[in-house]
C-alpha positions in Angstrom: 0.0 0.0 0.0 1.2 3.5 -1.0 0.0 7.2 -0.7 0.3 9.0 -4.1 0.8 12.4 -3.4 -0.4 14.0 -7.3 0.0 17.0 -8.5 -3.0 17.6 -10.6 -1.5 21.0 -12.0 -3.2 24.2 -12.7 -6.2 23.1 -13.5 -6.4 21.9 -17.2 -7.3 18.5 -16.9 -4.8 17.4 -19.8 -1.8 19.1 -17.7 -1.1 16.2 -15.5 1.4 13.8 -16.1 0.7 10.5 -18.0 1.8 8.7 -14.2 -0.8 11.1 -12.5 -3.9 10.0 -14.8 -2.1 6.2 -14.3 -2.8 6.8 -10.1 -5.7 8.5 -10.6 -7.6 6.0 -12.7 -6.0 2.8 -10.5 -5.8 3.4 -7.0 -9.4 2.3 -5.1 -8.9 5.8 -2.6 -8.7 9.0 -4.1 -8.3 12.1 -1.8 -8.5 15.6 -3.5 -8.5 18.9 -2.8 -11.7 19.6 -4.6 -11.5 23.3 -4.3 -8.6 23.6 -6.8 -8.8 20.4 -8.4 -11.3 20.1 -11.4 -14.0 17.3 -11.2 -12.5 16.4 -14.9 -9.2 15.8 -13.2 -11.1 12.5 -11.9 -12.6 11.5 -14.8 -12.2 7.5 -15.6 -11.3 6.5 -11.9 -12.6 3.5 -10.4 -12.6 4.8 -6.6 -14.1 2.6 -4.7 -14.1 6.0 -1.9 -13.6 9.5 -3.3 -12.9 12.4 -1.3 -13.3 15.6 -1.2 -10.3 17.3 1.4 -11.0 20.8 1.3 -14.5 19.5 4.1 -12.1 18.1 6.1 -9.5 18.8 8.4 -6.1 17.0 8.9 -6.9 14.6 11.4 -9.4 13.0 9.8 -7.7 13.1 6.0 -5.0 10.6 7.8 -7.7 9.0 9.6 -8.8 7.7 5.8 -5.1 7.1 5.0 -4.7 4.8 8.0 -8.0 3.2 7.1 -7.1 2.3 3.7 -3.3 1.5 4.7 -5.5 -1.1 7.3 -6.9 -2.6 4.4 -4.4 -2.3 2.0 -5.7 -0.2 -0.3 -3.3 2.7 -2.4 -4.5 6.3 -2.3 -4.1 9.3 -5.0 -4.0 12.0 -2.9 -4.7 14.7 -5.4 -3.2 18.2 -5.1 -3.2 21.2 -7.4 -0.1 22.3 -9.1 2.7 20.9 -7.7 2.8 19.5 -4.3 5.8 20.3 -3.2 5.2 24.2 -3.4 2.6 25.2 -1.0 0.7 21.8 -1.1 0.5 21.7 2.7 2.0 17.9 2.1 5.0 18.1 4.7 2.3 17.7 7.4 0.8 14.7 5.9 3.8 13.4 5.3 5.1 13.5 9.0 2.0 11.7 10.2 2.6 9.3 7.3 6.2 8.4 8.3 5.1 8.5 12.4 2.7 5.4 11.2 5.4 4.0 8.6 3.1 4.4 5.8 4.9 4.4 2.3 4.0 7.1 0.5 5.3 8.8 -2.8 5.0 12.3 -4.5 4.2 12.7 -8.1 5.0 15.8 -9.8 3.0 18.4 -11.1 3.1 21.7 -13.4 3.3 24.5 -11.2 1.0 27.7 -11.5 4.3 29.9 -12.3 4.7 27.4 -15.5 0.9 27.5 -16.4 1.1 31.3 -16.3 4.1 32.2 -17.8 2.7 29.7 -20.7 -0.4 31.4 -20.8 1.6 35.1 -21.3 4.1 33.6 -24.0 7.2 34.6 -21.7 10.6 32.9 -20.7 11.3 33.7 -17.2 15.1 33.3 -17.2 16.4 35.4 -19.8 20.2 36.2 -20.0 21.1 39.7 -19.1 17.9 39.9 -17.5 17.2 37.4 -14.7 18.3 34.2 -14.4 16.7 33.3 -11.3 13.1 32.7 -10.5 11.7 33.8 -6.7 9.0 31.8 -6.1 7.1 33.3 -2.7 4.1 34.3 -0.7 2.7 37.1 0.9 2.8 36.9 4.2 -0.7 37.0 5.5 -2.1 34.6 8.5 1.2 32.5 8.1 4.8 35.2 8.9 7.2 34.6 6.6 11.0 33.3 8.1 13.3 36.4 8.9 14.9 37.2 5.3 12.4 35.8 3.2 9.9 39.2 3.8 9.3 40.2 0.2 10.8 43.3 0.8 14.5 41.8 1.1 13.4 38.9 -2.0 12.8 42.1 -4.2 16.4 43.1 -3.0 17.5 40.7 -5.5 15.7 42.3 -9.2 14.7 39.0 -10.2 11.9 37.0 -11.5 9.2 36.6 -9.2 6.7 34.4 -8.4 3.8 35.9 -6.1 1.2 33.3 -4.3 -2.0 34.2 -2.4 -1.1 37.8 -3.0 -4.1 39.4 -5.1 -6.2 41.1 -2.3 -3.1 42.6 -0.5 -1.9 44.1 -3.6 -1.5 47.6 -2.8 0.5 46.4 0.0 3.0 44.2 -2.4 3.5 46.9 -4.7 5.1 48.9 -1.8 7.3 46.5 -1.3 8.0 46.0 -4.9 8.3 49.8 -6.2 11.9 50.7 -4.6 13.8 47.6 -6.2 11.9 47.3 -9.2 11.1 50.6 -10.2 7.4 52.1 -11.2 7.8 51.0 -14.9 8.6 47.2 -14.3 6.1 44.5 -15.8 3.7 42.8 -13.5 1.3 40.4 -14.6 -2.2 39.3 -12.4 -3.3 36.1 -14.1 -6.3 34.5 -12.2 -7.3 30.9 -12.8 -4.9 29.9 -15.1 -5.7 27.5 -17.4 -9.3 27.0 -16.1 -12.3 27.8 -18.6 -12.8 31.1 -17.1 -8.9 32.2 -16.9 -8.1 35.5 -17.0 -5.6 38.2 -16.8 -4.0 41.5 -16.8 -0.5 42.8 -18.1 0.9 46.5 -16.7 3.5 47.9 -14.8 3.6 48.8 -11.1 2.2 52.0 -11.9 -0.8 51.1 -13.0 -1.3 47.2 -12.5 -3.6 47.6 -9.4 -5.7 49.9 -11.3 -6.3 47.2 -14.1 -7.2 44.1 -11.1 -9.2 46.4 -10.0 -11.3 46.9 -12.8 -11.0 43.0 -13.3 -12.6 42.3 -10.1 -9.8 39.9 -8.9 -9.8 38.5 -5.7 -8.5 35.1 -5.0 -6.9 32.0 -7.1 -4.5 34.7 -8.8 -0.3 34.6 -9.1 1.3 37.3 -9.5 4.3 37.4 -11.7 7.0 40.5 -11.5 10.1 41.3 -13.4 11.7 42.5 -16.4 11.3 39.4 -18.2 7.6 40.0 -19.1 8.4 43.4 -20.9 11.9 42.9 -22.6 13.4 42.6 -26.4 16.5 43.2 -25.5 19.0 40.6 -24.5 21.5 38.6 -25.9 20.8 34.8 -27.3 21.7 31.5 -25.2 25.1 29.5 -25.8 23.1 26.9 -26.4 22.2 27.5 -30.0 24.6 30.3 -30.8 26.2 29.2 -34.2 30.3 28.7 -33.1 29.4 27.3 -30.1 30.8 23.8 -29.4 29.2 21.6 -27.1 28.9 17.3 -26.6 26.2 17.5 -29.1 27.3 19.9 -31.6 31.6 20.0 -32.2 
């Protein structure tokens, strides 16, 4: 018996991985976190118990776990994205290894690839940024001493903004000193749902434009001068006189 820990992704049904569906459709217990996980996500199981976590607390989720490990039984416990990044699964996982219950964690597109997809960008571009800050805003949970966005933004690079959207007047504070009033933001809000959405400005004037969009949860926020840039020089990679295993 083995916990699947899934990462569903975004929210397109067709961006899970092919050893996602696999779990999904075999394991007899299925565990998801129906309020980011599409119904569709489940489509072709046969769950002998399906779950919906988000009406439950964490007790009683590894009170099904331990029932199911009792009988022998595999679950798919379905996250959104990836759940690694802000999948509350380190919790689960403790319990998990307390009982000595396998379990395994299946990886998932993240909503930082879904939206930077969905805007046509590359977030690592040379001369630009080469490093992608993938945070929170510190709301009912403080952020560790360094990682306030204020010192993150020290750093000018691509960044990644979770559970953000309603404090962003606050964020852009932050923001404005490092990256300057005419830096690229970008409020996408369901990404890759049917009824995704988005908005493309600058610091100026983004929270103007979420405004009028009506915005107020299931929204990342991506930052940086990736999103608004022509200018920078080509990869190595392909650069014709460049040697490499592949290409002498």
């Amino acid at each position: 018996m083995t916990v699947y820990f899934i990462g569903a992704g975004p929210g397109d049904p067709e961006l899970i991985t092919v050893k996602g569906q696999r779990l999904i459709r075999s394991c007899p217990v299925i565990i998801y976190a129906g309020s980011l996980v599409p119904a569709a996500v489940l489509e072709g199981h046969q769950a002998d118990t399906v779950v919906n976590s988000a009406e439950l607390h964490l007790e009683q989720i590894i009170d099904l776990i331990r029932t199911a490990h009792a009988q022998g039984q595999d679950v798919a416990r379905v996250h959104s994205g990836d759940p690694s990044l802000y999948g509350a699964i380190g919790e689960q996982i403790r319990y998990l290894r307390e009982l000595n219950i396998p379990f395994e964690i299946i990886p998932g597109v993240t909503a930082t690839a879904a939206c930077a997809a969905l805007l046509g960008a590359e977030l690592t571009l040379p001369d630009i940024s080469q490093s992608v800050i993938l945070t929170r805003y510190a709301d009912k949970t403080a952020m560790p001493a360094g990682e306030e966005l204020a010192s993150l933004a020290q750093h000018g690079a691509t960044m990644a903004i979770h559970l953000g959207v309603n404090h962003l007047e606050k964020i852009l504070v932050e923001l404005l000193p490092h990256y300057g009033a005419d830096c690229p933001i970008a409020v996408i809000h369901r990404a890759t749902w049917p009824d995704q959405d988005w908005v493309v400005g600058t610091l100026a004037d983004i929270a103007a434009k979420v405004e009028a969009k009506g915005f107020r949860r299931t929204a990342l926020i991506l930052v940086g001068r990736v999103l608004g840039s022509e200018v920078f020089s080509e990869s190595s990679l392909y650069r014709a006189g460049h040697a490499h295993l592949y290409r002498p």
